[in-house]
C-alpha positions in Angstrom: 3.7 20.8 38.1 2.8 22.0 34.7 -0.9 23.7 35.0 1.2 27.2 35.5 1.9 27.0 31.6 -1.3 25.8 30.9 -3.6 29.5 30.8 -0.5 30.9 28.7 -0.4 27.6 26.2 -4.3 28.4 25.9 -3.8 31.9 25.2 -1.4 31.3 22.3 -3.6 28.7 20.7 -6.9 30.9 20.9 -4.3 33.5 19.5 -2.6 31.6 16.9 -4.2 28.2 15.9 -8.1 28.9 17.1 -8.7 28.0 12.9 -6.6 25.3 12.6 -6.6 23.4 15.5 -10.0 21.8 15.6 -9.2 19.7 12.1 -5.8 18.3 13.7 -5.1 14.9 15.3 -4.1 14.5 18.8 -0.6 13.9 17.2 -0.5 17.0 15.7 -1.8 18.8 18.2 1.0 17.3 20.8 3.6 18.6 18.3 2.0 21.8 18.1 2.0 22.2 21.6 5.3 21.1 22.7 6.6 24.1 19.7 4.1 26.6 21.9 5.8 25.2 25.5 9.2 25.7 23.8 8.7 29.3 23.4 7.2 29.7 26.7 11.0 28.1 27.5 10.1 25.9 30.0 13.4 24.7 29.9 16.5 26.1 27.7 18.0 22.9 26.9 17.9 20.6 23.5 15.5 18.1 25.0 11.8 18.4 24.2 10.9 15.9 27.0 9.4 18.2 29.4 7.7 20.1 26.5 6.5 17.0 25.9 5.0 16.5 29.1 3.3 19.7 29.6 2.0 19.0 26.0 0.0 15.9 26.5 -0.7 17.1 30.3 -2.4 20.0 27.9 -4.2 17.5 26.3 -5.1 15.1 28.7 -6.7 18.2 30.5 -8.3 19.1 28.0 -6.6 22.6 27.2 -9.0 24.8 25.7 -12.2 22.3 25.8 -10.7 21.4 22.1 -12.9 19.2 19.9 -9.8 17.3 18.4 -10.9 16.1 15.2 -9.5 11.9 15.4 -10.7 11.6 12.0 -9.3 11.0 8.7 -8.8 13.6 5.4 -11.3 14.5 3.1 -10.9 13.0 -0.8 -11.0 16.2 -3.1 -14.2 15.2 -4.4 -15.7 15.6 -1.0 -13.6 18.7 -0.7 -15.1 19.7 -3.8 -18.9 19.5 -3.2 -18.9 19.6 0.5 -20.7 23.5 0.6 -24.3 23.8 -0.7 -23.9 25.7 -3.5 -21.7 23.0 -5.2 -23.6 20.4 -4.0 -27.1 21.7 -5.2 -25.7 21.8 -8.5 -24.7 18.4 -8.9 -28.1 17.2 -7.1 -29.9 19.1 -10.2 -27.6 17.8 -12.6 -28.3 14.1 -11.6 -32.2 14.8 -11.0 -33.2 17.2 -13.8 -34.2 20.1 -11.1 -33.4 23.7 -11.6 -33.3 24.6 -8.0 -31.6 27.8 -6.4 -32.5 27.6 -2.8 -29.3 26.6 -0.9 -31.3 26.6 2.2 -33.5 23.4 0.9 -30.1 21.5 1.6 -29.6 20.3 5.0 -25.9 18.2 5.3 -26.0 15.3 7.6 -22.8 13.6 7.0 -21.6 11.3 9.2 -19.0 12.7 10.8 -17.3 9.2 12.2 -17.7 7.0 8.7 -14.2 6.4 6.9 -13.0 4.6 4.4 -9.7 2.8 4.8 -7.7 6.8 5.5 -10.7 9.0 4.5 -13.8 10.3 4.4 -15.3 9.8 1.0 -19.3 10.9 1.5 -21.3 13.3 1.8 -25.4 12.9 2.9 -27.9 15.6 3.0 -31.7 16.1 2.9 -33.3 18.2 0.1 -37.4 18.0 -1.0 -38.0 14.7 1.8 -35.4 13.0 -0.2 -32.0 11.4 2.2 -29.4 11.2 -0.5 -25.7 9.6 0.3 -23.1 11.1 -2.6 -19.9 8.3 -2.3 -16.9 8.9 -3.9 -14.3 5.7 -5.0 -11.6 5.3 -7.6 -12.1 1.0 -7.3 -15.7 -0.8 -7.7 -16.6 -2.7 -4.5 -19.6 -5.2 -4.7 -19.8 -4.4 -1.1 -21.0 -0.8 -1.2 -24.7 -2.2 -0.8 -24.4 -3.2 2.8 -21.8 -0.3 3.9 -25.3 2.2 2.3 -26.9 -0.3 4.7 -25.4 1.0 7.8 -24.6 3.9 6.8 -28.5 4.9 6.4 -29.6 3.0 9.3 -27.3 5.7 11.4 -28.6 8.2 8.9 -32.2 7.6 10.0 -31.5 7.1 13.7 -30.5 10.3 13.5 -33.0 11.8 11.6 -35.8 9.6 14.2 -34.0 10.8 17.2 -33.9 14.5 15.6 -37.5 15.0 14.9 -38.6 13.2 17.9 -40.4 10.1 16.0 -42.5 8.1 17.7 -41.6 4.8 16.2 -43.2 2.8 18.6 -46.5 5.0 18.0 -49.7 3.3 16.0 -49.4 6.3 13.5 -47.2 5.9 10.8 -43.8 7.4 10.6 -43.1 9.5 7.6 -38.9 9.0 6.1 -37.6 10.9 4.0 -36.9 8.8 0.7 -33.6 7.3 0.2 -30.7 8.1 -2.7 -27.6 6.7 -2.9 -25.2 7.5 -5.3 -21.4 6.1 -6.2 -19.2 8.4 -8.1 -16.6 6.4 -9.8 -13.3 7.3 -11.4 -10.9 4.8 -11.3 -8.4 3.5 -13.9 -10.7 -0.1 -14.7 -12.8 0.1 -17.5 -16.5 0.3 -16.2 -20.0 1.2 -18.1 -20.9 4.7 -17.8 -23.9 3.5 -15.2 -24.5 0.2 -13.3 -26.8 -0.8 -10.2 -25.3 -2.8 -7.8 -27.9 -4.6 -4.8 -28.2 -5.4 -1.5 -30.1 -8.9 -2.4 -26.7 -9.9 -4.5 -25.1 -10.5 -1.1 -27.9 -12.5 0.4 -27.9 -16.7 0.7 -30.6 -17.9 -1.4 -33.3 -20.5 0.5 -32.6 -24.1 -1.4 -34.8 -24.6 -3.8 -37.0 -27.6 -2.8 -37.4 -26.7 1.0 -40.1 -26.5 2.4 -41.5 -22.4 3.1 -43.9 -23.0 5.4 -47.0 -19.6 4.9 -45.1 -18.1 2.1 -46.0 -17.2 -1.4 -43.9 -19.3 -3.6 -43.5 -16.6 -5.8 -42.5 -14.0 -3.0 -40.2 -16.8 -1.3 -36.5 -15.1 -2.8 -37.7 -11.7 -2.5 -36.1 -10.5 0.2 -37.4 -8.2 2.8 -34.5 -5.7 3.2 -32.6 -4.1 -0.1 -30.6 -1.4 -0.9 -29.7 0.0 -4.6 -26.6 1.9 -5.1 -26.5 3.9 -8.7 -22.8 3.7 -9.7 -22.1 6.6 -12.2 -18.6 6.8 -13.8 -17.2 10.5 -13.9 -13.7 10.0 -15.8 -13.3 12.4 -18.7 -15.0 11.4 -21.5 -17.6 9.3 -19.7 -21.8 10.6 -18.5 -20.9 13.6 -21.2 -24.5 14.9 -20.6 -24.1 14.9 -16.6 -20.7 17.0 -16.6 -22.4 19.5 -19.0 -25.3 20.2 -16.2 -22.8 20.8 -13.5 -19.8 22.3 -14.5 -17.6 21.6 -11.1 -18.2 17.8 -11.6 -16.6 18.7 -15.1 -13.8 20.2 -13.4 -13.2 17.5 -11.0 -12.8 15.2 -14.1 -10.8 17.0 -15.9 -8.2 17.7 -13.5 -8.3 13.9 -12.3 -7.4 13.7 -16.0 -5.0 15.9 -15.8 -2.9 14.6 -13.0 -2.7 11.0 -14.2 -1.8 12.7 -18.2 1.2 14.3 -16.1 2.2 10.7 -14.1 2.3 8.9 -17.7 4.4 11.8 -18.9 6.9 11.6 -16.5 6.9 8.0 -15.8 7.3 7.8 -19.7 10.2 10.9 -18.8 12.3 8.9 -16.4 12.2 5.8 -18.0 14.0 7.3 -20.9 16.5 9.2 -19.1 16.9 5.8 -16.8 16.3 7.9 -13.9 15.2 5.6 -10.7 12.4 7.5 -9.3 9.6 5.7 -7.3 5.7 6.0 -8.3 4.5 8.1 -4.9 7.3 10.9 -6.0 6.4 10.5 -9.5 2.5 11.2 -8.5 3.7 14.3 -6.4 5.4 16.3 -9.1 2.5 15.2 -11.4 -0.2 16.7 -9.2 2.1 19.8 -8.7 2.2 20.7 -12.7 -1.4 19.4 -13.3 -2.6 22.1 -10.5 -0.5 25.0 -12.4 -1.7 24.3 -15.6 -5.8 23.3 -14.1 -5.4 26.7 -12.4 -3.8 28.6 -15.7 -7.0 26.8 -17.5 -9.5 28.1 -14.9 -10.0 24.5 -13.7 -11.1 23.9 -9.9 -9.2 27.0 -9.5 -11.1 28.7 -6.8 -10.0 25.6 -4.9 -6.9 24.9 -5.9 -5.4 28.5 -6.0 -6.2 28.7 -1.8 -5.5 25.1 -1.3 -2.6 23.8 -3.2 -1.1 22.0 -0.6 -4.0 20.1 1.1 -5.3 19.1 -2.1 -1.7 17.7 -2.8 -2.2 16.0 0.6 -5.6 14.8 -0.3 -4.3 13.3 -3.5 -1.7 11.7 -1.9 -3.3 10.2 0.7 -5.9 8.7 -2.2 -2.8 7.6 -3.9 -1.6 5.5 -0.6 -4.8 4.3 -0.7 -4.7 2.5 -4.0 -1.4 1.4 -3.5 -2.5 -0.3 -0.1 -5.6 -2.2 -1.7 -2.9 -2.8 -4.5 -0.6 -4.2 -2.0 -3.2 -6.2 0.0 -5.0 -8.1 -3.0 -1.2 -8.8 -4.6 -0.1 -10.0 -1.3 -3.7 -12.0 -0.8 -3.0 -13.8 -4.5 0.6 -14.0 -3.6 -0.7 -16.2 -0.5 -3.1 -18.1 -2.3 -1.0 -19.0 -4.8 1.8 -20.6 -2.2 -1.2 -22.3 -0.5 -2.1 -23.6 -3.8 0.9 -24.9 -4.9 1.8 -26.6 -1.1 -1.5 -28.2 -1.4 -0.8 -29.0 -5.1 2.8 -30.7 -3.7 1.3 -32.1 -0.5 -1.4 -33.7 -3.1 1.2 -34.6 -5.6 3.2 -36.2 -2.9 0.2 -38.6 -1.7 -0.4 -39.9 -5.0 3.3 -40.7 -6.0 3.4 -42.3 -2.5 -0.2 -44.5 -3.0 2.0 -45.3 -6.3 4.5 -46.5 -4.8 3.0 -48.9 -2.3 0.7 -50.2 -5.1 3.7 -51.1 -7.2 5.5 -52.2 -3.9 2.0 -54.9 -3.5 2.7 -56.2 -6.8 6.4 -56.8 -6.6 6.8 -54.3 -9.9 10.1 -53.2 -8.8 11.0 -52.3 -11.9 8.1 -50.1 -12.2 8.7 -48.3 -9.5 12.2 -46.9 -10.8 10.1 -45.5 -13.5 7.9 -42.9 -11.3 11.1 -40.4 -11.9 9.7 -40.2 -15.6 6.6 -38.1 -15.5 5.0 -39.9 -18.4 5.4 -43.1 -17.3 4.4 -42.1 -13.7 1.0 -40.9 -15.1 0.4 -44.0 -17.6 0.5 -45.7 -14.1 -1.7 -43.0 -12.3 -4.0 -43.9 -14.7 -3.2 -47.6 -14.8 -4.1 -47.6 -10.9 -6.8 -45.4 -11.5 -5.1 -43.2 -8.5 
């Protein structure tokens, strides 16, 4: 019924949105089609139903072969250092190497890993060294055994790529493993920190018995995976910013935007305006990119992208306010269980009270469990 409209609808696209469409979700796409099948007017009436239709019979067919991108938005940082030239530039900064070569880089993000609403890493090869760049804005002891997986795929990829024979008696030569956190959140953290696989692992009892093992070697464990957590707010690894000038940038404008959310948060609050934080952030990330790109800040990036990296930001911004949300709601939950234990607990002793008085015949007594001191002189008494 609708594959008359589909050639045309493919024309359009290939026409209009060839450069565009492949980093849209199916969502997206749908609504871009159904605008393409309303100009086709496949039917000139208000509805949008049977646009609809021919839109997701577009897609079900498979249109124009797309590769519909179902995953999430880049963070700026990625956004940032995701082309070689940047990338190489941080890689020297944080290994004292002066190379030039953008061809030494080969990227082999994984295209499929996300964090919570977006990507946030960036993996490549350079000099038989696999090196995973992270971005986050909260610490998570639990980086360690994401690096885990993540460079397990890494080098299944690299195995299958090269055509390894793992299961040969020759030994199989890996390129040597890096993984890096960049951190710039709002918590105080040291300007460096290591954080381990082995910090996650259940130690063996001490006292049982290891049957053929070193008792030295017994804790050591045979698996680990180190992640170097750097801290790249303003102010902080002073010597790393001044060997790559774009990480500089980066911090600085990060600076920048939350200077401009403290400014007006500080703004409304005197004027007793009623503003909520997400359209506070907004207007602060739209004055902190006029004045970064007046300073020469990230401007290359942010003069052609203003409004995905206002997307980007916001989308970070979500982010934090959804952990927010989720340990606030997890303590809120705790805390009720807590105190219902606390009064379900509470409740058993008064009652074992009770019938100890009751045994006694200290009916007097028991009139006095109302009074909180005398009830716990008699906790006590009872030893309850």
């Amino acid at each position: 019924m609708y594959k008359k409209h589909i050639v045309n609808i493919q024309q359009m696209c290939l026409y209009n949105t060839n450069t565009i469409i492949t980093s849209m979700t199916i969502k997206n796409v749908i609504k871009l089609v159904i605008k393409l099948v309303m100009k086709l007017k496949v039917r000139r009436v208000n509805t949008s139903a049977p646009a609809k239709a021919v839109a997701f019979y577009f897609v079900k067919l498979g249109g124009m072969n797309l590769k519909l991108n179902r995953k999430f938005k880049d963070t700026l940082f990625r956004k940032v250092f995701n082309n070689k030239r940047d990338l190489l530039s941080l890689y020297n900064a944080l290994n004292n190497t002066e190379h030039t070569d953008e061809s030494l880089i080969t990227i082999n993000t994984i295209e499929d890993a996300i964090y919570i609403g977006y990507k946030n890493d960036i993996s490549f090869i350079i000099n038989s060294e696999l090196n995973l760049y992270e971005h986050q804005s909260s610490v998570n002891p639990n980086m360690p055994v994401r690096g885990l997986i993540y460079f397990a795929e890494l080098y299944k990829g690299y195995i299958e790529q090269n055509n390894l024979l793992i299961y040969n008696e020759r030994l199989v030569k890996l390129p040597f493993p890096r993984y890096v956190v960049f951190y710039n959140g709002t918590e105080g953290e040291p300007e460096e920190q290591e954080l381990r696989l082995s910090d996650s692992f259940v130690q063996v009892p001490e006292g049982e018995a290891r049957t053929g093992i070193v008792v030295e070697e017994a804790n050591k464990p045979s698996v680990e995976v180190i992640v170097q957590l750097l801290n790249i707010n303003y102010g902080c690894n002073q010597e790393l910013m001044e060997k790559c000038q774009k990480l500089m940038e980066y911090s600085k404008f990060i600076a920048l935007v939350r200077v401009k959310s403290d400014m007006l948060t500080e703004k409304y609050k005197k004027e007793m305006k009623s503003v909520n934080k997400k359209e506070i952030f907004a207007e602060a990330v739209a004055l902190a990119i006029d004045e970064a790109i007046r300073d020469n800040v990230l401007k290359d990036i942010l003069s052609k992208n203003m409004a995905e990296v206002t997307d980007m930001l916001l989308t970070e911004f979500d982010e934090k306010a959804y952990i927010e949300g989720v340990k606030k709601q997890s303590y809120e939950e705790g805390e009720a269980i807590g105190e219902a234990r606390g009064e379900a607990k509470g409740e058993d002793k008064l009652a074992r009270l009770v019938v100890e008085l009751k045994k006694r015949g200290r009916v007097e007594d028991i009139a006095k469990v109302t009074d909180e001191s005398e009830r716990e002189r008699l906790y006590r008494e009872f030893n309850i």
